[in-house]
N, CA, C and O atoms as a GROMACS GRO file, in nm:
protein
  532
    1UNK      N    1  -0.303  -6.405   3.381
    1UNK     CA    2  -0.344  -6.275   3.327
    1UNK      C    3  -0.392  -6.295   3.183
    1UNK      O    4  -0.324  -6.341   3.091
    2UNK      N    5  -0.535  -6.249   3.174
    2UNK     CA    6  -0.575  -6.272   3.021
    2UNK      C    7  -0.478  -6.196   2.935
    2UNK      O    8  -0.399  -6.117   2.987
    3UNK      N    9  -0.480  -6.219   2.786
    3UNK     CA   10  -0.453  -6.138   2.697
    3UNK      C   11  -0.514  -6.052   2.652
    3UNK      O   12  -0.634  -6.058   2.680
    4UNK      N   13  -0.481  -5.958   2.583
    4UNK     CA   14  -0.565  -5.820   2.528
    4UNK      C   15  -0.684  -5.855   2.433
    4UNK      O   16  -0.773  -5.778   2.398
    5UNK      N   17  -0.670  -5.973   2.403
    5UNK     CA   18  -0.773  -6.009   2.242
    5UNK      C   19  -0.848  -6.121   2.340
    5UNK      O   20  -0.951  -6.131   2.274
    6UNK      N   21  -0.866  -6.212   2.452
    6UNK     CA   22  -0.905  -6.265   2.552
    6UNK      C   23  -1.061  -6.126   2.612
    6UNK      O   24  -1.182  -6.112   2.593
    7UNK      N   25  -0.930  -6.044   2.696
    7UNK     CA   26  -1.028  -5.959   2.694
    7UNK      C   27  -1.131  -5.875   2.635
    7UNK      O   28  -1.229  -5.828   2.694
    8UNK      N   29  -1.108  -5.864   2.547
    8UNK     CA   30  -1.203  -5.767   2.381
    8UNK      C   31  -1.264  -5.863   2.372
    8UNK      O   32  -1.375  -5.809   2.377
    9UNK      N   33  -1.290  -5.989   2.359
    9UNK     CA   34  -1.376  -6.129   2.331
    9UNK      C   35  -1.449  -6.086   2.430
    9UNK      O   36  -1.543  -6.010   2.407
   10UNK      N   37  -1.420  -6.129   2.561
   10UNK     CA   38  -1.509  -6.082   2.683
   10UNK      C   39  -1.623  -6.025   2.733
   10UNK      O   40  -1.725  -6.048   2.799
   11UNK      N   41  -1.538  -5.909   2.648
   11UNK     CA   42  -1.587  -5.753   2.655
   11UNK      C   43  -1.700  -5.770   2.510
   11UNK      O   44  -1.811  -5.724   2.535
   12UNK      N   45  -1.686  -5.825   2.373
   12UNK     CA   46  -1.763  -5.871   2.314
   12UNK      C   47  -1.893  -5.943   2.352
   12UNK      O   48  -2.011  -5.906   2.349
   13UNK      N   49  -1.824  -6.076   2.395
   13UNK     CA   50  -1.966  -6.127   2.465
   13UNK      C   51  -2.095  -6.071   2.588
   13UNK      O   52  -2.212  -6.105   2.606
   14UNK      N   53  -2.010  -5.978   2.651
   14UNK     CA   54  -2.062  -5.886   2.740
   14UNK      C   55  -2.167  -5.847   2.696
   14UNK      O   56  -2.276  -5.885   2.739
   15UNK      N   57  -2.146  -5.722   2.554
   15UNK     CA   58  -2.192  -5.659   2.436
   15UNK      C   59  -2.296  -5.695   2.434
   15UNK      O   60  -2.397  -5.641   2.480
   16UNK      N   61  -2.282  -5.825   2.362
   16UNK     CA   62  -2.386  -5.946   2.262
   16UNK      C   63  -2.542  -5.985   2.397
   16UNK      O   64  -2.664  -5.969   2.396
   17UNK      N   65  -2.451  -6.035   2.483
   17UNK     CA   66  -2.540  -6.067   2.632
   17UNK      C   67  -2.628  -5.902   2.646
   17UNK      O   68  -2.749  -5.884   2.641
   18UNK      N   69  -2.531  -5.812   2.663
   18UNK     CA   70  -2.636  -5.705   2.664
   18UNK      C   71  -2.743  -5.676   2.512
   18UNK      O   72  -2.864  -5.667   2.532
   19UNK      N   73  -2.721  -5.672   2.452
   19UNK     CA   74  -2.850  -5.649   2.356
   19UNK      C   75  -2.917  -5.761   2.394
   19UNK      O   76  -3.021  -5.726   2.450
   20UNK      N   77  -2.904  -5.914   2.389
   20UNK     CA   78  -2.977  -6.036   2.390
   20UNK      C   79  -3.109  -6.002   2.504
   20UNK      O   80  -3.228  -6.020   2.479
   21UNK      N   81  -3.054  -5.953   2.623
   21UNK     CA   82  -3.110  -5.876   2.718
   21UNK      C   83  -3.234  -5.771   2.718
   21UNK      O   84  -3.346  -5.783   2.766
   22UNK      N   85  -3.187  -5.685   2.661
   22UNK     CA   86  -3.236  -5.566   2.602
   22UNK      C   87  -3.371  -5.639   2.507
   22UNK      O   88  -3.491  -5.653   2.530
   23UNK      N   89  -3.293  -5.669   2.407
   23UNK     CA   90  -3.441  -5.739   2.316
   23UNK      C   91  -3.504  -5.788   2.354
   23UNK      O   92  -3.603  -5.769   2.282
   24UNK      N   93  -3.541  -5.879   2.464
   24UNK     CA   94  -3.634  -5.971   2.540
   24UNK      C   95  -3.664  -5.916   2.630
   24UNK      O   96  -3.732  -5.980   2.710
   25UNK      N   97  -3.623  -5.748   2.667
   25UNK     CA   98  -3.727  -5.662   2.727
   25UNK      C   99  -3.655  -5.769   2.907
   25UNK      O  100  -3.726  -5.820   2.994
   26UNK      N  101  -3.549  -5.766   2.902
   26UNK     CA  102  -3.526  -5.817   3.056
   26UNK      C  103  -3.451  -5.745   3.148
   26UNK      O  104  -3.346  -5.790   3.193
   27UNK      N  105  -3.502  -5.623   3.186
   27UNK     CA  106  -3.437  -5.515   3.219
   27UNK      C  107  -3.396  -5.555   3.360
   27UNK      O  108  -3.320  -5.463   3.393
   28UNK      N  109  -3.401  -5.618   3.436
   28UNK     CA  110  -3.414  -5.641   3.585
   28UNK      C  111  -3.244  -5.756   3.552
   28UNK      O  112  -3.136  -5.749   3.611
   29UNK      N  113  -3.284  -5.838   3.449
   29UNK     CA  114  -3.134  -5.912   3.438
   29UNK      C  115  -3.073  -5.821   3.365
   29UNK      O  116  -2.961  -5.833   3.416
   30UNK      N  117  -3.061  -5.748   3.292
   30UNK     CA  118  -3.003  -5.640   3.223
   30UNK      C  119  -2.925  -5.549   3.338
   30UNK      O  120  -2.815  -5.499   3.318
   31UNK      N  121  -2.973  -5.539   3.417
   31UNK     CA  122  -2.913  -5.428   3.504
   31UNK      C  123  -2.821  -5.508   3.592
   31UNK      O  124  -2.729  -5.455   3.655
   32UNK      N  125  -2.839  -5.596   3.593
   32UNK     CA  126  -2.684  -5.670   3.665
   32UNK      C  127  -2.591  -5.630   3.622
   32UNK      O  128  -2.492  -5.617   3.694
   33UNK      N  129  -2.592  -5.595   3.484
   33UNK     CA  130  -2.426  -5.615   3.446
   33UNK      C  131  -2.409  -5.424   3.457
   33UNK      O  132  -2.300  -5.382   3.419
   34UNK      N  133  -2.482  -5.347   3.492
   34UNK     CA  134  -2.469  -5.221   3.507
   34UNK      C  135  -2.372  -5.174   3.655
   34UNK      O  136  -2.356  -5.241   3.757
   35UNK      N  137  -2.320  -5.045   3.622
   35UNK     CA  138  -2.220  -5.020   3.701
   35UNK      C  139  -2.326  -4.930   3.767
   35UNK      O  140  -2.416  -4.873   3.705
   36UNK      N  141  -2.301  -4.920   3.919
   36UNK     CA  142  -2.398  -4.820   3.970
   36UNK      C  143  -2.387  -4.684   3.965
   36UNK      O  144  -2.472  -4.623   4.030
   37UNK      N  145  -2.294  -4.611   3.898
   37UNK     CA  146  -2.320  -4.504   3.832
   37UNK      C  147  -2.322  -4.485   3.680
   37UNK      O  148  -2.273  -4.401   3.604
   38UNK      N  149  -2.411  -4.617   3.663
   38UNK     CA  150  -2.429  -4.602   3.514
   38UNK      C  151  -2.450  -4.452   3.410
   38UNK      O  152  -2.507  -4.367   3.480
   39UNK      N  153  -2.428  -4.408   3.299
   39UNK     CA  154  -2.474  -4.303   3.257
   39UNK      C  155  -2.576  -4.338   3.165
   39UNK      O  156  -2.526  -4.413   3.081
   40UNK      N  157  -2.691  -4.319   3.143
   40UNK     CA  158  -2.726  -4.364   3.000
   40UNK      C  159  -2.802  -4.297   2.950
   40UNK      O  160  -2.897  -4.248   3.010
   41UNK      N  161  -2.762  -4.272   2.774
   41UNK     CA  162  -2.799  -4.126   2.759
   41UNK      C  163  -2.952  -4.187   2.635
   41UNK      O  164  -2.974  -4.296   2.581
   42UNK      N  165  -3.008  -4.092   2.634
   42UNK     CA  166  -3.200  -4.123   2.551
   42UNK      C  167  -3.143  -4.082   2.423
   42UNK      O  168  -3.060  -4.001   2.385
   43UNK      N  169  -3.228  -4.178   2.366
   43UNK     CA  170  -3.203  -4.185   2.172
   43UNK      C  171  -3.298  -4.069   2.140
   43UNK      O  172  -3.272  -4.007   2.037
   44UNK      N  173  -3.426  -4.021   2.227
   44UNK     CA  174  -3.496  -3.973   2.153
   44UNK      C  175  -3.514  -3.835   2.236
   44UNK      O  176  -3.598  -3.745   2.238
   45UNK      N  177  -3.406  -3.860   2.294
   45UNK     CA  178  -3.471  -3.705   2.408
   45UNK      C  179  -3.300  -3.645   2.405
   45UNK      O  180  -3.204  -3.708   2.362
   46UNK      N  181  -3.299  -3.518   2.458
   46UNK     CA  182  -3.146  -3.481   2.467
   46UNK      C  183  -3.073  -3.533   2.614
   46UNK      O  184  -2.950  -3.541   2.625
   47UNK      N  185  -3.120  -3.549   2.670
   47UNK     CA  186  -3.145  -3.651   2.826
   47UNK      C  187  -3.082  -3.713   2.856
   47UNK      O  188  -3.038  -3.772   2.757
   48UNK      N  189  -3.009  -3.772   3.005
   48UNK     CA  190  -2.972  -3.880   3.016
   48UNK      C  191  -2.985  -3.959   3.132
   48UNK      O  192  -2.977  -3.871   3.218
   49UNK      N  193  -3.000  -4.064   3.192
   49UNK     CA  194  -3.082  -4.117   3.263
   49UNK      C  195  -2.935  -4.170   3.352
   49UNK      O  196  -2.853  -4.249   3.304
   50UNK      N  197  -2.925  -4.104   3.496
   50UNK     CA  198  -2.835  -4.119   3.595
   50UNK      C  199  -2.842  -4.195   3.692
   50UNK      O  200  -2.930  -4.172   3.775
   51UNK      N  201  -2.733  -4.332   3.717
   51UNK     CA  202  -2.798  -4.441   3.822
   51UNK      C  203  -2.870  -4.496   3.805
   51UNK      O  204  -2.977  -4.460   3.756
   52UNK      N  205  -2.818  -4.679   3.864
   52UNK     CA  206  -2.838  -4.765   3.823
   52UNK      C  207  -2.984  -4.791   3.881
   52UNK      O  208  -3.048  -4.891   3.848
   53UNK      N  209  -3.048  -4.671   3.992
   53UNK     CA  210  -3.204  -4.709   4.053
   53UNK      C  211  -3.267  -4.655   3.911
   53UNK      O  212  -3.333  -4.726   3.835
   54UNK      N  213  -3.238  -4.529   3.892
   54UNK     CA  214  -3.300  -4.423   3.818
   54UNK      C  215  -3.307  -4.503   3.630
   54UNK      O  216  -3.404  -4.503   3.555
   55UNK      N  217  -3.209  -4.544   3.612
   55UNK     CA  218  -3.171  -4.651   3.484
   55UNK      C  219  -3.274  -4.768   3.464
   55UNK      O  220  -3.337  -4.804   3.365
   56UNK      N  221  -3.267  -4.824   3.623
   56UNK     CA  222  -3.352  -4.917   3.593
   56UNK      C  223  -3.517  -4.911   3.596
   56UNK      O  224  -3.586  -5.007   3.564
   57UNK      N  225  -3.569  -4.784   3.641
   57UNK     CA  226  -3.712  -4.720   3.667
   57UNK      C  227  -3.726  -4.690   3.563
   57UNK      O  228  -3.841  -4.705   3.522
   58UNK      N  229  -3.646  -4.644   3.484
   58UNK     CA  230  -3.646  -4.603   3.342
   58UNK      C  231  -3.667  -4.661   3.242
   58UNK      O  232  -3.745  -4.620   3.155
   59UNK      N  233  -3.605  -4.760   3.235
   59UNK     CA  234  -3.652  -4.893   3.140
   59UNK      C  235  -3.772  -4.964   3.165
   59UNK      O  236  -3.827  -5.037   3.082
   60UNK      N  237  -3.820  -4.938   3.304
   60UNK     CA  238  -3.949  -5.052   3.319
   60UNK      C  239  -4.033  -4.954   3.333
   60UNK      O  240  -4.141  -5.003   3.365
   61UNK      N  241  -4.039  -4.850   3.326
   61UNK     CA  242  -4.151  -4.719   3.321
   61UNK      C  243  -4.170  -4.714   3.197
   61UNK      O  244  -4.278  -4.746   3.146
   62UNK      N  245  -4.051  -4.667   3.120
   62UNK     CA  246  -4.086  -4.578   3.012
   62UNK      C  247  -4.081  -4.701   2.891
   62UNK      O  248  -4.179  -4.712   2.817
   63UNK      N  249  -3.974  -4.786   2.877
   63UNK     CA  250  -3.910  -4.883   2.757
   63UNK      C  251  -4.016  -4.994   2.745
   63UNK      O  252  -4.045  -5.045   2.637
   64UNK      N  253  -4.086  -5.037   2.895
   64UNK     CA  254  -4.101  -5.173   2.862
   64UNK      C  255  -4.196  -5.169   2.787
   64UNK      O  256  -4.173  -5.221   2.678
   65UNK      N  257  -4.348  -5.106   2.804
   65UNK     CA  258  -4.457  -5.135   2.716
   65UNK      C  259  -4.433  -5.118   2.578
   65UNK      O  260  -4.501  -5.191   2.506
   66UNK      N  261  -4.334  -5.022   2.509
   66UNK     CA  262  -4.236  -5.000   2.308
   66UNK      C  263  -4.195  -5.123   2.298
   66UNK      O  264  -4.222  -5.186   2.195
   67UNK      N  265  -4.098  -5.201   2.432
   67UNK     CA  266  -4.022  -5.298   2.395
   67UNK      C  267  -3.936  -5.262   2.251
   67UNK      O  268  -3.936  -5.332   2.149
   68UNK      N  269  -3.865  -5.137   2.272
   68UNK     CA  270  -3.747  -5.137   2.196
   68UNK      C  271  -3.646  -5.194   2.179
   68UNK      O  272  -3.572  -5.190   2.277
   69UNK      N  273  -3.584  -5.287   2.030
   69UNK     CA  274  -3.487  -5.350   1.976
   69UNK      C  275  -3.351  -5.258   1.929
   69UNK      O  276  -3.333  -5.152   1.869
   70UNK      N  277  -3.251  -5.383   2.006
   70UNK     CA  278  -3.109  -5.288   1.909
   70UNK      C  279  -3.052  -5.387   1.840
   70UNK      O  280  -2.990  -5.471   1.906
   71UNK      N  281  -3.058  -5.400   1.696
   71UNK     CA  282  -2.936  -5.518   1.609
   71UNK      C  283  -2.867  -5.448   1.575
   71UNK      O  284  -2.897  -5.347   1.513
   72UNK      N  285  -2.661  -5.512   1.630
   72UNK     CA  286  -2.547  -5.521   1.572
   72UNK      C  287  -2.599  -5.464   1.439
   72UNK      O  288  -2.714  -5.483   1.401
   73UNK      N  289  -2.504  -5.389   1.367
   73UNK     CA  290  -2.488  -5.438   1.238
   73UNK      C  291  -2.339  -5.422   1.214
   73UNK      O  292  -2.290  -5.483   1.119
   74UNK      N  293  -2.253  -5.337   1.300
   74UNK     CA  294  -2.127  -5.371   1.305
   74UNK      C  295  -2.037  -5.276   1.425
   74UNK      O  296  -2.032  -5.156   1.452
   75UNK      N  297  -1.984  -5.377   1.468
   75UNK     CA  298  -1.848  -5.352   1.611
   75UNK      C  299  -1.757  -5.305   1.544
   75UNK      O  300  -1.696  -5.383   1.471
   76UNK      N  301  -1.716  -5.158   1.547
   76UNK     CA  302  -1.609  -5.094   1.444
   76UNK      C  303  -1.463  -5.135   1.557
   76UNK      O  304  -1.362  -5.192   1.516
   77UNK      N  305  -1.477  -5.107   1.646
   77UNK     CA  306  -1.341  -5.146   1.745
   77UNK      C  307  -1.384  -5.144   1.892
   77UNK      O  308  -1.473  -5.068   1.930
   78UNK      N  309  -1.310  -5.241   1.986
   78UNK     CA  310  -1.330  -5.275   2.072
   78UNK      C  311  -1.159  -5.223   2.134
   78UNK      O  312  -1.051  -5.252   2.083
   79UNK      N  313  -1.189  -5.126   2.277
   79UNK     CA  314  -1.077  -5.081   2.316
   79UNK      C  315  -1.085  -5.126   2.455
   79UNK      O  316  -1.190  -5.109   2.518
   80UNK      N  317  -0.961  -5.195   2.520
   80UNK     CA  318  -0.955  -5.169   2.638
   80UNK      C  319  -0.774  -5.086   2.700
   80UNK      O  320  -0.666  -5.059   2.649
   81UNK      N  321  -0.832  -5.078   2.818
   81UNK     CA  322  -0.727  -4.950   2.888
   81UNK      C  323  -0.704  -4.973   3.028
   81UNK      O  324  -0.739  -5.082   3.073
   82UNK      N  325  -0.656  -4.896   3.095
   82UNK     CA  326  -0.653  -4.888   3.225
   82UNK      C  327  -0.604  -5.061   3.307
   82UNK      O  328  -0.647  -5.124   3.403
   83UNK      N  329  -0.517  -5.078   3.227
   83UNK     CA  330  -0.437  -5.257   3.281
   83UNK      C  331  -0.571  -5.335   3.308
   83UNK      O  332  -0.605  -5.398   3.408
   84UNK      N  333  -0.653  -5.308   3.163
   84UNK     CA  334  -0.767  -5.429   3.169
   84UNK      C  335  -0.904  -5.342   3.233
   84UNK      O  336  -1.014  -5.372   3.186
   85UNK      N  337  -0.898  -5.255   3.319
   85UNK     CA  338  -1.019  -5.236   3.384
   85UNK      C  339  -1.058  -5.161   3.312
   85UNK      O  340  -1.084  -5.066   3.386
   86UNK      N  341  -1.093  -5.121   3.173
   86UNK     CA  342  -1.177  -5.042   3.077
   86UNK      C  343  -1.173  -5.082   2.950
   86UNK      O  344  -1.087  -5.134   2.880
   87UNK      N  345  -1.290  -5.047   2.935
   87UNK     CA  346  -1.327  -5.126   2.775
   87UNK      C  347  -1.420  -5.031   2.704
   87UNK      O  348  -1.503  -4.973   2.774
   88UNK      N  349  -1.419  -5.012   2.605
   88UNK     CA  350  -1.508  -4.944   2.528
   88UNK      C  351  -1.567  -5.017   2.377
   88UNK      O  352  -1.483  -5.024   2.287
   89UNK      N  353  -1.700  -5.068   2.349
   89UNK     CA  354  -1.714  -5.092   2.242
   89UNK      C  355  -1.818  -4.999   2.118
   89UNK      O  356  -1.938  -4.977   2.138
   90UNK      N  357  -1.771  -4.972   2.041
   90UNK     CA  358  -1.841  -4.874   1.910
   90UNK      C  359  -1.893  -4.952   1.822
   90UNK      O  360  -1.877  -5.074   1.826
   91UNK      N  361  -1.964  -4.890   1.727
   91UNK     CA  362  -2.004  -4.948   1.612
   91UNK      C  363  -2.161  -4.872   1.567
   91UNK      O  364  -2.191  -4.755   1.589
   92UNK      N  365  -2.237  -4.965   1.505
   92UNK     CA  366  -2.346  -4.924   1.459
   92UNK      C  367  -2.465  -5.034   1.467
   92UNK      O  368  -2.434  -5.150   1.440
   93UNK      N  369  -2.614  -5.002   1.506
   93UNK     CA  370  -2.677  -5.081   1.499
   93UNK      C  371  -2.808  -5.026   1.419
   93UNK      O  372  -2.806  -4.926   1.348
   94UNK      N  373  -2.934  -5.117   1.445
   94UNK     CA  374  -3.028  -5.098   1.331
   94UNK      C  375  -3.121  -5.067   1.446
   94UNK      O  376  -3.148  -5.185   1.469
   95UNK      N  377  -3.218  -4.977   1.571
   95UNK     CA  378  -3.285  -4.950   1.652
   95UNK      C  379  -3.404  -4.944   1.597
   95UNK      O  380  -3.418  -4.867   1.502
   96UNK      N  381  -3.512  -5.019   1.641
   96UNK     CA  382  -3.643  -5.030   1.620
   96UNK      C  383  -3.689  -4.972   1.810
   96UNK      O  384  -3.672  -5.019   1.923
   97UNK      N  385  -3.753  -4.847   1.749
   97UNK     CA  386  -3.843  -4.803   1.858
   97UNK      C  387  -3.938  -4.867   1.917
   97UNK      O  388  -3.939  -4.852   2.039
   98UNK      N  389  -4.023  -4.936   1.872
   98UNK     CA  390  -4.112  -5.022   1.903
   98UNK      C  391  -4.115  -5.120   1.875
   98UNK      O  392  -4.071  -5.140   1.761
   99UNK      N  393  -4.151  -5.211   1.933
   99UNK     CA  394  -4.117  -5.384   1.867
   99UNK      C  395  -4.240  -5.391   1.785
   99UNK      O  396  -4.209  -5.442   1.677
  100UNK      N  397  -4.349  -5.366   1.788
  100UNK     CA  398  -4.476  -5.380   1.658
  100UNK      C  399  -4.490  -5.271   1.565
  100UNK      O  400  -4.580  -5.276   1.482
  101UNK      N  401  -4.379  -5.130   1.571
  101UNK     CA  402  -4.330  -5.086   1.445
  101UNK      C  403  -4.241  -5.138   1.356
  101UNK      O  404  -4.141  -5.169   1.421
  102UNK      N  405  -4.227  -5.162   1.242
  102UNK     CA  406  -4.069  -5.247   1.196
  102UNK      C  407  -3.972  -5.187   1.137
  102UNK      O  408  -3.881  -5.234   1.069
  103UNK      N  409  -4.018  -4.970   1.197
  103UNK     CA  410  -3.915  -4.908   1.109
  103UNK      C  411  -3.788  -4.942   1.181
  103UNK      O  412  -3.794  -4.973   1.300
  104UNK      N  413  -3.708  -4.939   1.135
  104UNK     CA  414  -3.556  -4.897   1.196
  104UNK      C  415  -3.500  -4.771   1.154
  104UNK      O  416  -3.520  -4.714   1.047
  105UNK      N  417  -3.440  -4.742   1.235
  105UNK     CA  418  -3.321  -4.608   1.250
  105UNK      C  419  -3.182  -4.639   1.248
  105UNK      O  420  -3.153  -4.716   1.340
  106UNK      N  421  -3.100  -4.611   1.186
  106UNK     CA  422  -2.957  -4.644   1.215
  106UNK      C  423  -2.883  -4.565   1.317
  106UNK      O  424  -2.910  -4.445   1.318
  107UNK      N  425  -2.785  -4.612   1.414
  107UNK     CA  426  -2.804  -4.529   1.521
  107UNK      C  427  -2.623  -4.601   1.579
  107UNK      O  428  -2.582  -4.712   1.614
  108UNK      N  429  -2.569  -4.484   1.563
  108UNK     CA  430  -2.411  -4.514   1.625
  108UNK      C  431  -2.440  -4.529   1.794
  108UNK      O  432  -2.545  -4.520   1.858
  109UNK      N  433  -2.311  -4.555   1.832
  109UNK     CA  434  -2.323  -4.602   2.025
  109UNK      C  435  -2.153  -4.616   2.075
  109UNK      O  436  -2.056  -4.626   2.000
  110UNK      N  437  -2.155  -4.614   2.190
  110UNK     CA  438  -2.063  -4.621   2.232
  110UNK      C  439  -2.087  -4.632   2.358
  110UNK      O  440  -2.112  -4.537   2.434
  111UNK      N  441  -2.082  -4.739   2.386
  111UNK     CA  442  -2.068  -4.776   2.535
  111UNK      C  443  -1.953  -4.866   2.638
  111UNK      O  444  -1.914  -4.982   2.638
  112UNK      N  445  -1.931  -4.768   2.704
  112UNK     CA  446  -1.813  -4.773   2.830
  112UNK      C  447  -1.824  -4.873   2.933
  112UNK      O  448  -1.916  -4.862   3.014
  113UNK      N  449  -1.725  -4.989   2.942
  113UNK     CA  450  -1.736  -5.034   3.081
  113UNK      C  451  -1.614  -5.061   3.163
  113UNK      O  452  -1.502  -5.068   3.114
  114UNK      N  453  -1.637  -5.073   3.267
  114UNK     CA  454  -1.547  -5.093   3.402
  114UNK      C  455  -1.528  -5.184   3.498
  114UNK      O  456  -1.614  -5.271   3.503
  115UNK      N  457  -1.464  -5.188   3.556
  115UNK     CA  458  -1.423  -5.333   3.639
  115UNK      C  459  -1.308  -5.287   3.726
  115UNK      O  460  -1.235  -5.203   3.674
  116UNK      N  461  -1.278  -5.327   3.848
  116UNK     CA  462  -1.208  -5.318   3.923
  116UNK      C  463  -1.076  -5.352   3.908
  116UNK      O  464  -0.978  -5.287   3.944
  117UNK      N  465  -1.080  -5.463   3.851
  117UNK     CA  466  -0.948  -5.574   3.821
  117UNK      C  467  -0.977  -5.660   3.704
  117UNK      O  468  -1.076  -5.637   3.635
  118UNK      N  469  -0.920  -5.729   3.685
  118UNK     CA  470  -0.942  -5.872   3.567
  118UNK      C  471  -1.004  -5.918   3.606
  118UNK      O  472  -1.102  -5.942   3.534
  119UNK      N  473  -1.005  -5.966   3.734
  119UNK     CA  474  -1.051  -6.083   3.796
  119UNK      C  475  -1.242  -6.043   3.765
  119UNK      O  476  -1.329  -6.128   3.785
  120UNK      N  477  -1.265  -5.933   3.727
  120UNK     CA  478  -1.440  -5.890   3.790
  120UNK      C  479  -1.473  -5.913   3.670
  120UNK      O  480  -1.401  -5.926   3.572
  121UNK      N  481  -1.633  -5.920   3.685
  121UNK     CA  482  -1.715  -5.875   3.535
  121UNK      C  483  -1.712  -5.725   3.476
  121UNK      O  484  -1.676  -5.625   3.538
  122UNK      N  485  -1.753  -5.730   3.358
  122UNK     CA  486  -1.748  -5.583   3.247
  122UNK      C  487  -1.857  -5.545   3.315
  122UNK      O  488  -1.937  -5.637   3.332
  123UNK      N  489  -1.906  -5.380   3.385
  123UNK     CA  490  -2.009  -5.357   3.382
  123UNK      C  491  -2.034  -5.245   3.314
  123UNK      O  492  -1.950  -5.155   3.306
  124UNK      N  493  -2.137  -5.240   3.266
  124UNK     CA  494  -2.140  -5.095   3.180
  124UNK      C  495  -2.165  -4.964   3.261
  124UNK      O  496  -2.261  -4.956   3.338
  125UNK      N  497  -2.078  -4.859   3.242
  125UNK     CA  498  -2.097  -4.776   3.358
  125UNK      C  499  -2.122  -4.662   3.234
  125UNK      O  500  -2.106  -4.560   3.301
  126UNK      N  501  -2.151  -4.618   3.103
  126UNK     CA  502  -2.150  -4.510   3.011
  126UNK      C  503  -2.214  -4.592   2.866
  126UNK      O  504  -2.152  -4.677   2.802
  127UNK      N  505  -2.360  -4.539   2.832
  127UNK     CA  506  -2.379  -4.626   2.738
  127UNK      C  507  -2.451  -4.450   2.645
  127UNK      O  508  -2.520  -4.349   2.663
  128UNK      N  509  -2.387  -4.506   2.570
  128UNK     CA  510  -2.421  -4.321   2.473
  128UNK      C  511  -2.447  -4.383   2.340
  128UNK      O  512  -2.378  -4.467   2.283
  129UNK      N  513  -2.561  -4.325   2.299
  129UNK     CA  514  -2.621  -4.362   2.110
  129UNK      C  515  -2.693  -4.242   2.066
  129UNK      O  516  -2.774  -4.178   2.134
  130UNK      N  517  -2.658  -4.218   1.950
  130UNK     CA  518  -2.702  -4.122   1.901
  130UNK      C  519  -2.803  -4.174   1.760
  130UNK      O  520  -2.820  -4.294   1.736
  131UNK      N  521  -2.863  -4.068   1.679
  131UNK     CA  522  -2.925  -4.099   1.544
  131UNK      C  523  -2.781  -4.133   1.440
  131UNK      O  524  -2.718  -4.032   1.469
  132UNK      N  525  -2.710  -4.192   1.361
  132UNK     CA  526  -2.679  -4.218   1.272
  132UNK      C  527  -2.664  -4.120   1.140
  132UNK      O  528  -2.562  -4.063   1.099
  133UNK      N  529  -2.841  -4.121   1.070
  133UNK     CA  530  -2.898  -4.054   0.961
  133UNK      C  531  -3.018  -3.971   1.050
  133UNK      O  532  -3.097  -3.896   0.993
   0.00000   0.00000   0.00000
């Protein structure tokens, strides 16, 4: 049985793998690690994009040609619950809407994941970001 700080590492690298993802615009490997009732809510709309078909039509419809960036700039706490099968990580990152704009937005998040047991992967089943400033 992992330990609690084992798991939060995990659940970290999970994190990290998901933006790495995200930035290189690899939505098709990106959605592996998604739970199939993913929630995921729009930075720029009041909206939120339901299921992991609908999630992933979404990103390759609407995201891919912006190729929108998210950089860390800091993991305020990493929680897990439910004897391991929940995790939640917060913090703040720097969101560039377009990859050939170079504004950034600062933009809080919080995204939820789940797992059956220890034994499974983190999948993200609740990924919520808002504006920051």
């Amino acid at each position: 049985m992992p330990s609690e700080q084992q798991m939060k590492d995990e659940l970290r690298r999970e994190f990290e793998r998901g933006c790495d993802l995200w930035n290189a615009a690899k939505y098709e490997e990106l959605g592996k690690g998604f739970d199939v009732d993913i929630i995921m809510k729009k930075l720029d709309d009041p909206g939120s994009v339901v299921g992991i078909g609908n999630a992933l039509a979404y990103l390759n419809s609407n995201q891919r040609s912006k190729h929108p960036q998210f950089f860390p700039v800091a993991i305020e706490k990493i929680f897990i619950w439910g004897s391991g099968t929940i995790g939640q990580v917060s913090g703040t990152v720097k969101y560039q809407d377009k990859e050939a704009d170079k504004k950034t937005t600062a933009v809080r998040f919080t995204f939820t994941y789940a797992r059956a047991s220890e034994d499974e992967d983190w999948l993200l089943i609740n990924a919520f970001q808002a504006r920051a400033e």
